[in-house]
C-alpha positions as CSV (number, residue, x, y, z in Angstrom):
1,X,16.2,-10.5,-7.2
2,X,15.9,-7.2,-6.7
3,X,13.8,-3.8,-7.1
4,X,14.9,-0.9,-9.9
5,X,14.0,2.5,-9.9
6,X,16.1,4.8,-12.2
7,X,16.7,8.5,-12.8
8,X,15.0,10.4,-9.8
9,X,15.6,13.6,-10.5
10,X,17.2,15.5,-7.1
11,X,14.4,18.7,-6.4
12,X,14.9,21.5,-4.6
13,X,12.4,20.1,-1.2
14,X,14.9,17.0,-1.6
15,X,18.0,19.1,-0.7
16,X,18.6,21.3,2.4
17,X,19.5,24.8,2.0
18,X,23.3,24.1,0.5
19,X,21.5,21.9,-2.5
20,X,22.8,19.1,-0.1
21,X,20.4,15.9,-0.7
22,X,18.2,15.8,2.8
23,X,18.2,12.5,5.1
24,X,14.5,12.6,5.0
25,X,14.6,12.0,1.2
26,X,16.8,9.0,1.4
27,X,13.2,7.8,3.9
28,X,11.4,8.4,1.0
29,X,13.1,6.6,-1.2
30,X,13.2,3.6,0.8
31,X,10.0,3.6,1.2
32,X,9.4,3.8,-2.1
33,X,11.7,0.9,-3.2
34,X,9.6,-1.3,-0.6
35,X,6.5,-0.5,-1.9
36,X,8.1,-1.5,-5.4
37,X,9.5,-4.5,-3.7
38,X,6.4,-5.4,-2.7
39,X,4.5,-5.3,-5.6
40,X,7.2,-6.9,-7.9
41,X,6.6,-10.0,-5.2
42,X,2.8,-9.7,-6.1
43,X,1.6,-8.0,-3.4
44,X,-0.4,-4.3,-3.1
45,X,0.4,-2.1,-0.3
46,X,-2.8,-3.2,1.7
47,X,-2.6,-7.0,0.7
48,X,-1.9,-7.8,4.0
49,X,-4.0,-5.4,6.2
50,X,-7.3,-6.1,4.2
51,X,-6.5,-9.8,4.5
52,X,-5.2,-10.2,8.0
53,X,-5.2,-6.9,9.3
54,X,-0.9,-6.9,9.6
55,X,1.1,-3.9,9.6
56,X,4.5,-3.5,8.7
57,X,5.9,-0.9,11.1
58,X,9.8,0.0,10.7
59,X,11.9,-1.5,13.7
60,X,15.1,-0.5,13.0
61,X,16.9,1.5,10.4
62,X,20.6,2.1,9.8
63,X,22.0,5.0,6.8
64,X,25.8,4.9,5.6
65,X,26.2,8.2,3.2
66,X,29.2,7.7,1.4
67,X,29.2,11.0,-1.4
68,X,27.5,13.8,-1.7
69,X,24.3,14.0,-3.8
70,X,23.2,17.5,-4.9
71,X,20.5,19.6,-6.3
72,X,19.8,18.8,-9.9
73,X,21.5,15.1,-9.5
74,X,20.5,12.0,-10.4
75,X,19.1,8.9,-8.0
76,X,18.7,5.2,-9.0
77,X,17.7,2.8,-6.3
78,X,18.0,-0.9,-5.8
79,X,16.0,-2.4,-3.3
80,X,16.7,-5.9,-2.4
81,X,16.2,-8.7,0.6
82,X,19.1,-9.0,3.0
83,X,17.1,-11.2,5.9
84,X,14.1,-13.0,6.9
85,X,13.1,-13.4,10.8
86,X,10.6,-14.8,12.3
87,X,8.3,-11.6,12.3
88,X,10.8,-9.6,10.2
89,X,12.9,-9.3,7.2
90,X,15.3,-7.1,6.4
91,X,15.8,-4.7,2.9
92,X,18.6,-3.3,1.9
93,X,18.7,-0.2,-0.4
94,X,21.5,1.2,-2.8
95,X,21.9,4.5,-4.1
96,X,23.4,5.7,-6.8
97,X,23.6,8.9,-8.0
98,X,24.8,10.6,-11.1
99,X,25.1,13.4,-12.7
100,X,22.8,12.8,-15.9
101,X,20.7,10.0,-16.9
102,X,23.5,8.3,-18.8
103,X,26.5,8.9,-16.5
104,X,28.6,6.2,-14.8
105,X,27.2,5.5,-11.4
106,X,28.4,6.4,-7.9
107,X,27.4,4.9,-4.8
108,X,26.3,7.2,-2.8
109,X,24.5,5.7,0.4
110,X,23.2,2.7,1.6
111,X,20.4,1.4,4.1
112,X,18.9,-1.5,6.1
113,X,15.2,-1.2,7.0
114,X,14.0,-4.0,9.4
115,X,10.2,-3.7,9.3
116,X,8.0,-6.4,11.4
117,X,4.9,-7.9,10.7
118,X,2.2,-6.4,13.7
119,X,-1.1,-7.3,14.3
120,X,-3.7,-4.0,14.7
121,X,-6.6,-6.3,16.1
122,X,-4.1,-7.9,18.8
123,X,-1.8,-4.8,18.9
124,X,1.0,-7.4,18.7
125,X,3.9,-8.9,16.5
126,X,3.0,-11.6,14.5
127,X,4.4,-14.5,12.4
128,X,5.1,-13.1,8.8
129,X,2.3,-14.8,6.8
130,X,3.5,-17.9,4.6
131,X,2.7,-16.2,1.3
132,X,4.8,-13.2,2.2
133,X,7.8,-15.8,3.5
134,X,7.3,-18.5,0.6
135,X,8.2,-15.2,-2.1
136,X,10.4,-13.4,-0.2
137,X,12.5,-17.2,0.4
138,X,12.7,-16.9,-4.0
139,X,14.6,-13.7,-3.6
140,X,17.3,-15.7,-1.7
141,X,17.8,-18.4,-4.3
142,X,20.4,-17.6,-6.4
């Protein structure tokens, strides 16, 4: 199970000054393939802070680009589980860009973003909460 977003558009604040897609978009984009992750499990973007006051702060993060995007291009992303921890789980992202809406696809990068569950009150890392592991456990079934 996995998170689709198709046909983002490549603007010129996306692309450094060569129309070269930016590193700092691909960060956007993750983030917004977890948010979309997220809610397709069920859950808003404050679910767990207004419930239990947990963060989920980024622990690690790791980019492969493997072609070129450019100005004008076309993203899709897939956004999918790779690992539950204890406090963490892992999403990997997938992007593919094209050059119009209905091209084939090339990969074009990939990520891993570990983010951790974190308490604000106790300023701590904490146990993912069992709602969060029970869905995120369904995106592993086959």
């Amino acid at each position: 199970m996995h998170f689709e977003k198709k046909n983002l558009r490549v603007l010129p604040q996306d692309s450094d000054s060569f129309g070269i897609i930016n590193w700092e978009t691909y960060v956007r984009y993750c983030e917004e393939g977890e948010l979309g992750f997220m809610e397709m499990l069920g859950f808003s973007f404050t679910y767990f802070y207004t419930k239990q006051r947990i963060l989920f702060p980024r622990r690690a993060a790791c980019f492969e680009y493997l072609s070129q995007v450019k100005l004008g291009d076309y993203i899709d992303i897939e956004t999918g589980l790779k690992k539950i921890g204890q406090t963490s789980f892992t999403l990997e992202h997938h992007f593919y860009k094209k050059q119009s809406e209905n091209s084939p696809l090339v990969l074009a990068a990939k990520a891993e973003i570990t983010v951790v569950a974190f308490n604000e009150e106790t300023q701590s890392k904490v146990a993912l909460p069992e709602e969060l592991r029970v869905a995120l456990k369904k995106c592993l079934q086959p």
